[in-house]
Each structure stands twice: as C-alpha cells, then as structure tokens.
Wavefront OBJ file of the C-alpha trace (Angstrom):
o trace
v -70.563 -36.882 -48.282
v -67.284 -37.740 -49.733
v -64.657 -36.792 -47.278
v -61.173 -37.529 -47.880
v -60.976 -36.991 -51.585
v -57.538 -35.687 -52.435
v -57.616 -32.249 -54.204
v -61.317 -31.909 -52.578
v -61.727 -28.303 -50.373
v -63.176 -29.073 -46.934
v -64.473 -26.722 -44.718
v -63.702 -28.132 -40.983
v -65.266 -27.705 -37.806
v -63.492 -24.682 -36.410
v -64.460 -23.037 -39.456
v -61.103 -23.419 -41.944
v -61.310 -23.917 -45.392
v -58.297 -26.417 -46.776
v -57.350 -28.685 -49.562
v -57.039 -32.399 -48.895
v -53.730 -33.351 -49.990
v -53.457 -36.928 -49.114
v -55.209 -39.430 -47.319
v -54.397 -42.598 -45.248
v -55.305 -45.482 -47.411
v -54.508 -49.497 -46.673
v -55.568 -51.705 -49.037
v -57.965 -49.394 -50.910
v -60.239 -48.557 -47.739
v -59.574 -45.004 -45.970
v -58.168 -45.349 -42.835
v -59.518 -42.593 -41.354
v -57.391 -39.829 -41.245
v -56.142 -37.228 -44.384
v -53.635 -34.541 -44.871
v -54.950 -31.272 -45.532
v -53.234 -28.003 -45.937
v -54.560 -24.916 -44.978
v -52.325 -22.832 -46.747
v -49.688 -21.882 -44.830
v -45.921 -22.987 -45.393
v -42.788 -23.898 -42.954
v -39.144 -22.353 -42.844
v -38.420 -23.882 -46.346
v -41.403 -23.157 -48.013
v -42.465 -26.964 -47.635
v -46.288 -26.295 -47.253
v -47.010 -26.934 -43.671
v -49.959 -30.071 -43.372
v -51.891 -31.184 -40.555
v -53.115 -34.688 -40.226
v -56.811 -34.858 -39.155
v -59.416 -37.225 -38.439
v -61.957 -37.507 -41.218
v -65.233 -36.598 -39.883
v -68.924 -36.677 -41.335
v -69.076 -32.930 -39.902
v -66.492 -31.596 -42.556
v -68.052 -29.673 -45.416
v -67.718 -30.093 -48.944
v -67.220 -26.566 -50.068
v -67.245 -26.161 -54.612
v -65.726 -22.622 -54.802
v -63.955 -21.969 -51.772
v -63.493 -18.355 -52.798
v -67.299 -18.148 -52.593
v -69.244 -17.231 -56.076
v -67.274 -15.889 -59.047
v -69.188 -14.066 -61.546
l 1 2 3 4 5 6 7 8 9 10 11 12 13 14 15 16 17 18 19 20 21 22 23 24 25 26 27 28 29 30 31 32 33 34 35 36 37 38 39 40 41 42 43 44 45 46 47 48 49 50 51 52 53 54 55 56 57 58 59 60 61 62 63 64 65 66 67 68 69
C-alpha cells in the first residue's frame, strides 16, 4: 500500500477520510509522518492540517465520495 502519497485520500483508523497534503521527506526516503487535511479550516481560512504517523492500517480509498454513476 502506498501511504503517504501527496494528493492520495486515506481513510484512517478512527474512520476519517482526508487528503494527504504533504509528507515528511529527507533525502528522498519518507520519514514517517504526512500532513493530511480533513477538511476543515482555522480562523483565517488557512485549512487546518494534522500531522500523523503513517501507518500500514490507513486505507487507500479511489472515490472518497463513494461510487458516482
């Protein structure tokens, strides 16, 4: 599974969907952690991100609206 992939949707163990946004990277190799945004936004409409460990239970989800059509 290819967690970590900015722009990927994850679906994370307490069940949220979000968008990985950014991810820790050193010299090419992930470091483990990645910013994804669930969709919510602060005071100043700066969207508001939590840092999370990557983890091999996160789901790859294609269509995080479910099916269309």
């Amino acid at each position: 599974m290819d967690t970590g992939v900015v722009r990927q949707f994850v679906k994370v163990t307490d069940g949220r969907v979000g968008a990985v946004i950014a991810n820790d990277v050193c010299g090419g190799v992930l470091r483990g952690h990645c910013d994804v945004w669930f969709g919510e936004f602060g005071p100043n409409d700066d969207p508001f991100v939590e840092q999370l460990l990557v983890t091999d239970n996160w789901e790859t989800v294609a269509c995080p609206l479910g099916e269309l059509g």
